[in-house]
C-alpha positions as CSV (number, residue, x, y, z in Angstrom):
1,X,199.8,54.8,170.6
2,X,199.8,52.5,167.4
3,X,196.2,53.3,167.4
4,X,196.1,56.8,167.5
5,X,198.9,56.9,164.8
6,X,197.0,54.8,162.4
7,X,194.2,57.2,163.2
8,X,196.0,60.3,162.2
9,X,197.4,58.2,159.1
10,X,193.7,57.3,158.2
11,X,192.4,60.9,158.4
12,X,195.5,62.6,156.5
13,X,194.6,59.8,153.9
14,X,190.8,60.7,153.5
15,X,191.7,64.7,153.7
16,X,194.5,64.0,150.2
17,X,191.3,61.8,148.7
18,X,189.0,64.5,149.5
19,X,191.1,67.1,148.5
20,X,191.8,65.1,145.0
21,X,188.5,64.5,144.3
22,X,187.5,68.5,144.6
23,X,190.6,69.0,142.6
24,X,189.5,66.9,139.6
25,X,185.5,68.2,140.2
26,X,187.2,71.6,139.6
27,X,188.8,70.6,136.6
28,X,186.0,68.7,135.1
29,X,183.4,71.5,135.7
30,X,186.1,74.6,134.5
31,X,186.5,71.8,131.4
32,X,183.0,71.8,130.6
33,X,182.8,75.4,131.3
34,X,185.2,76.2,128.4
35,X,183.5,73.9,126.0
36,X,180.4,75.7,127.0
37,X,181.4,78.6,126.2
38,X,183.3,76.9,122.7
39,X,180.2,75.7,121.7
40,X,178.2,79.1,122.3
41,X,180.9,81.3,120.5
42,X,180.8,78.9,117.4
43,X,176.7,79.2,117.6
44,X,177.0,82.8,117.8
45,X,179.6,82.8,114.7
46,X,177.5,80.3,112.8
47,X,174.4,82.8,113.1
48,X,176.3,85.9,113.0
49,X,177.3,84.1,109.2
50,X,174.0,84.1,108.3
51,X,172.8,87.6,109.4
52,X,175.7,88.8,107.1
53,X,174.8,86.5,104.3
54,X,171.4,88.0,104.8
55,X,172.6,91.6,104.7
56,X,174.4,90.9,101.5
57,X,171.1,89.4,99.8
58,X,169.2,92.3,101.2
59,X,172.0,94.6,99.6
60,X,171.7,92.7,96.1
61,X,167.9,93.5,96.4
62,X,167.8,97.2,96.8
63,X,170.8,97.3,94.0
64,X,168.5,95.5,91.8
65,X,165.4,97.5,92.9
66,X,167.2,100.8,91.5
67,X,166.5,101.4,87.8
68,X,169.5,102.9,87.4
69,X,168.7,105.4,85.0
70,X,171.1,107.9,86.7
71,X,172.7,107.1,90.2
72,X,173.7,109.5,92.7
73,X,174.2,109.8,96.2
74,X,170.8,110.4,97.0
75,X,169.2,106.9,95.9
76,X,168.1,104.8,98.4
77,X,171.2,102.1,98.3
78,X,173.0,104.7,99.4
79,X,171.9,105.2,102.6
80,X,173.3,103.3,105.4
81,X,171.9,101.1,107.8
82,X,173.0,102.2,111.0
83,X,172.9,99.2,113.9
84,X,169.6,97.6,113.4
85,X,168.5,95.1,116.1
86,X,168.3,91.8,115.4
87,X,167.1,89.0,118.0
88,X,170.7,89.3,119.9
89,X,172.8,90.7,117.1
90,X,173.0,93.9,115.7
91,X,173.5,94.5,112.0
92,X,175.3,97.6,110.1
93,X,176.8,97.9,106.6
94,X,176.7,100.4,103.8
95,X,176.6,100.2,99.6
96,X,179.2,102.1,97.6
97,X,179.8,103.1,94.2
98,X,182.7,101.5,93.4
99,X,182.3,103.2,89.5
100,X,182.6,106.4,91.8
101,X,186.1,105.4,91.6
102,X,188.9,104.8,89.4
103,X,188.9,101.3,87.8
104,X,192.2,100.0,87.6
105,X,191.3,97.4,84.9
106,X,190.5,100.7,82.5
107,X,194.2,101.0,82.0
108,X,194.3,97.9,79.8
109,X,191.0,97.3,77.5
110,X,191.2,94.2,75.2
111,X,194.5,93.5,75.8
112,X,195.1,96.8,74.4
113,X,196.9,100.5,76.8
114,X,194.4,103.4,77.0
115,X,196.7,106.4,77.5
116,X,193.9,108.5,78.1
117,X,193.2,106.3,81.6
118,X,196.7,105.9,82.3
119,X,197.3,109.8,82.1
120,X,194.0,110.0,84.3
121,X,195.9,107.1,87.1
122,X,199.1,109.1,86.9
123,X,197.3,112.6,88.0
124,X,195.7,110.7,90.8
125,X,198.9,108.9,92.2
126,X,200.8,112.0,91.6
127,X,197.8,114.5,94.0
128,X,198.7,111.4,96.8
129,X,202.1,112.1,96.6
130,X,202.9,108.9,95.2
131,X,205.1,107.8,92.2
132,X,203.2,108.6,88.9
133,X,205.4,105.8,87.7
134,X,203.6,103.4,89.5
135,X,201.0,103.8,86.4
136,X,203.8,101.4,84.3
137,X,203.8,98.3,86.9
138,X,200.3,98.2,87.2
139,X,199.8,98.1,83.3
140,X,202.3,95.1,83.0
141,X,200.5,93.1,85.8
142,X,197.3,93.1,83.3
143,X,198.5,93.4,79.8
144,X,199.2,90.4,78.1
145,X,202.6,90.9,77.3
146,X,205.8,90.4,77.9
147,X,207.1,94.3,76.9
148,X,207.7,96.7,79.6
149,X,205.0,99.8,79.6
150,X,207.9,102.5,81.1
151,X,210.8,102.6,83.5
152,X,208.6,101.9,86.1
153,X,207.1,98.9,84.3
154,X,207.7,95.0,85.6
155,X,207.1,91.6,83.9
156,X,208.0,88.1,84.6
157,X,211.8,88.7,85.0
158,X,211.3,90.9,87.5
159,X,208.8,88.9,89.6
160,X,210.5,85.4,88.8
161,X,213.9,87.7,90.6
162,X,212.2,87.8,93.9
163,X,213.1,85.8,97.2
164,X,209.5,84.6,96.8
165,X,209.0,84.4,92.8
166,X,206.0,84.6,91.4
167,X,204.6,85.5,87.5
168,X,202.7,88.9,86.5
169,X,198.8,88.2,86.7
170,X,198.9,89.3,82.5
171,X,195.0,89.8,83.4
172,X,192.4,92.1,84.7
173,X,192.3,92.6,88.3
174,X,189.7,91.4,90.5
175,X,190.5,93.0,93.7
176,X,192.5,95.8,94.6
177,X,194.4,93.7,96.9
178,X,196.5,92.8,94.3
179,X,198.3,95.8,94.2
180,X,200.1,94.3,97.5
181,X,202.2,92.5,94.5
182,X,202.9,94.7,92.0
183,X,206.2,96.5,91.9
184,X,206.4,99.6,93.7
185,X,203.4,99.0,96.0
186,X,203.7,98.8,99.9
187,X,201.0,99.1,102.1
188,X,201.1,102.4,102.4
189,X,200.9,103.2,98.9
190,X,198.2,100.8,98.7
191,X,196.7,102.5,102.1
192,X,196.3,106.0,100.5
193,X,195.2,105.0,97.0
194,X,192.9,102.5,98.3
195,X,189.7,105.1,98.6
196,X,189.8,106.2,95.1
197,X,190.3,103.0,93.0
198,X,188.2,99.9,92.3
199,X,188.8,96.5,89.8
200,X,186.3,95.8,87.8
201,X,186.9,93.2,85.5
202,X,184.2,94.3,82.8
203,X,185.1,93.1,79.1
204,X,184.8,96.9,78.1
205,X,185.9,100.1,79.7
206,X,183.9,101.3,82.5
207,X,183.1,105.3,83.2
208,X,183.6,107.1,86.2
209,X,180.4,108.0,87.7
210,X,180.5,112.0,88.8
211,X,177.3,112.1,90.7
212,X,179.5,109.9,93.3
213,X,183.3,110.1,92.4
214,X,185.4,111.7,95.4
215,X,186.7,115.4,94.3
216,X,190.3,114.1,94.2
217,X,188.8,111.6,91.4
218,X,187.2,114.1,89.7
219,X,190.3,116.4,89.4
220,X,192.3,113.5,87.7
221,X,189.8,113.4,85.3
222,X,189.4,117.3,84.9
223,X,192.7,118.5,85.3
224,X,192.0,122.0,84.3
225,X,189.0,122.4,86.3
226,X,189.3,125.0,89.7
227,X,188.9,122.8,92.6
228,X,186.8,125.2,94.4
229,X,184.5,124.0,91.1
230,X,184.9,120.5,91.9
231,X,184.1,121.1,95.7
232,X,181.0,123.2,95.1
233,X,179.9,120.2,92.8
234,X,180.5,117.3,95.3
235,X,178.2,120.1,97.9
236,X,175.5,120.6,95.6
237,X,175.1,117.2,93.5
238,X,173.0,115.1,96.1
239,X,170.5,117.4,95.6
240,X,170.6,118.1,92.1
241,X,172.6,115.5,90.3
242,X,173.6,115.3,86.6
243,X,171.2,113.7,84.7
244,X,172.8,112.9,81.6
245,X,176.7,112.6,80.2
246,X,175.7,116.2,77.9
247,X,175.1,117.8,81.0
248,X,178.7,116.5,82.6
249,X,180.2,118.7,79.2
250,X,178.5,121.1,79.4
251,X,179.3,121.8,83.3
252,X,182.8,121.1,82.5
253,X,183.1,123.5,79.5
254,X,182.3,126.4,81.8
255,X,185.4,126.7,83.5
256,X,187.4,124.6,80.5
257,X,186.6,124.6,76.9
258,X,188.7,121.7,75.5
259,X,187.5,119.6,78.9
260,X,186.7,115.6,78.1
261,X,184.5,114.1,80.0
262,X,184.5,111.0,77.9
263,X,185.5,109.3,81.3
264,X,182.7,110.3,82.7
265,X,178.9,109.6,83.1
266,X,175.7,109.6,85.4
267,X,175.2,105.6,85.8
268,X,176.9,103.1,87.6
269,X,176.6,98.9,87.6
270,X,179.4,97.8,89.9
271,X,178.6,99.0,94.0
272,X,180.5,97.3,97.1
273,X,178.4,95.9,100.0
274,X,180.2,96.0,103.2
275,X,178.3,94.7,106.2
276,X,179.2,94.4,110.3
277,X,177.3,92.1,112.2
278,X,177.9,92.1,116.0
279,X,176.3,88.9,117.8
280,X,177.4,88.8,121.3
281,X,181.2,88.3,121.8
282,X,181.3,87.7,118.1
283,X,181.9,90.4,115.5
284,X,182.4,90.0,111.8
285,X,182.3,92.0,108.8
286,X,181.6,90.8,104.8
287,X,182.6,92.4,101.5
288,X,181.2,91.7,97.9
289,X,181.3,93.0,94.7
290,X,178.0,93.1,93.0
291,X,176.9,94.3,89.5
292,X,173.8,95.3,88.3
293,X,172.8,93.8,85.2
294,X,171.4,95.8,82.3
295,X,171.4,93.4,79.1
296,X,168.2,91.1,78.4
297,X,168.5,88.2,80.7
298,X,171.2,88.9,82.7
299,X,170.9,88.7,86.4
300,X,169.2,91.9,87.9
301,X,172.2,91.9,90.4
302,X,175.3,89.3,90.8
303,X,177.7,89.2,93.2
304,X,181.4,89.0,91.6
305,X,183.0,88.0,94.8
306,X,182.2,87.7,98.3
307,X,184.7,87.6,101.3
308,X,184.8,87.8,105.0
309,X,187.1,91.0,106.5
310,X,187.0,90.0,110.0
């Protein structure tokens, strides 16, 4: 009887061993599974990188290959590349004119307010249904100064006020983004003005590019021109842009004699690159900022800043 117990005692003992043993074989191999599969994500993420730091030197290069002369919407940087294969990734993106839009930094020019481009800002933010206002805050956040612009104006006092203080920039902008922190802003006024603005921190003012500016741009600008005008133009200008800034005025004076399109012109040097790179379970997208350079030894095209969305 002592026999058969220690028998049964034995086998119960090697089943538990046994049954320890595949436990920790699971857990090893499940272990080395995950950091398999760690190791092959961060691969794919450290070549999905370069794809995308590819895309934005191939970007660069077709901005630079365009003499720029007069850009419009049918040159080739801005067509988009539409999922092209690559090995196991595929690559998308698309160039914009960001002198198609508004630049915020025109609102302050060497240190010094340009009410023509502030009225222009406050008939944009006034056709989104936002605070015309709004045109104040941002001046304060890039003058120099400590003086408020209007009542909707904010300087240091009112940022230093805040649970979370912080100064007024007192500089250009770089990025739009910064809006986020100027008074008045929330992300959904930031959300709808978004399409129609850009920063460009140029060390003069920069024009508004009609071959490519949205209508809604356009109509800032040209307040007294129909917008049926303005929508016929936006349908008919990839095929027959403007060619110079005379033929802008003299478009313009048709339907509004005292018209300036001062703001205006046919060439740009600032475009955004944006570009998606799927590569396996890893997606990522990458902005920039690059400008075209036009003055004797100056870089054909520069990137101002870089920076990953996604």
């Amino acid at each position: 009887m002592r026999r058969a117990r220690q028998s049964g005692v034995a086998v119960i003992t090697a089943v538990l061993i046994v049954a320890v043993a595949a436990s920790a074989a699971t857990l090893m191999i499940a272990q080395q599974s995950a950091t398999l599969d760690q190791a092959m994500m961060v691969a794919s993420r450290a070549q999905a990188d370069q794809y995308a730091a590819a895309g934005l030197d191939w970007a660069r290069g077709v901005i630079a290959a365009d003499p720029g002369t007069v850009d419009s919407l049918a040159d080739p940087w801005a067509q988009p590349i539409a999922a092209l294969p690559v090995e196991r990734a595929i690559v998308s993106g698309d160039i914009t004119d960001e002198q198609g839009k508004f630049n915020l930094d025109n609102l302050v020019v060497a240190n010094h307010k340009s009410p023509d481009d502030i009225a222009i800002f406050q008939r944009l933010l006034a056709s989104l249904g936002l605070d015309p206002g709004l045109a104040d805050a941002v001046v304060d956040w890039i003058d120099a100064d400590s003086d408020l612009a209007g009542p909707g104006g904010a300087e240091d006092p009112y940022y230093l006020a805040l649970p979370r203080p912080y100064r007024a920039a007192n500089q250009p902008m770089v990025q739009v983004e910064e809006l986020y922190r100027v008074r008045g802003f929330d992300a959904k006024a930031v959300a709808a003005l978004k399409p129609y603005v850009a920063a460009l921190p140029a060390q003069a003012r920069t024009s508004i590019n009609a071959n490519t500016a949205d209508p809604r741009v356009l109509a800032a600008v040209l307040p007294n021109v129909p917008r049926t005008a303005l929508e016929q133009l936006v349908a008919r200008r990839v095929a027959k842009p403007f060619a110079t800034a005379g033929d802008i005025a003299l478009w313009a004076a048709t339907f509004d004699p005292k018209a300036s399109t001062a703001a205006l012109d046919v060439k740009s040097g600032y475009f955004g690159v944006h570009v998606r790179v799927t590569q396996d379970d890893v997606r990522l997208a990458t902005d920039a900022l690059v400008q075209r350079g036009t003055a004797p030894g100056q870089a054909a095209a520069a990137f101002v800043w870089r920076r990953p969305r996604y």
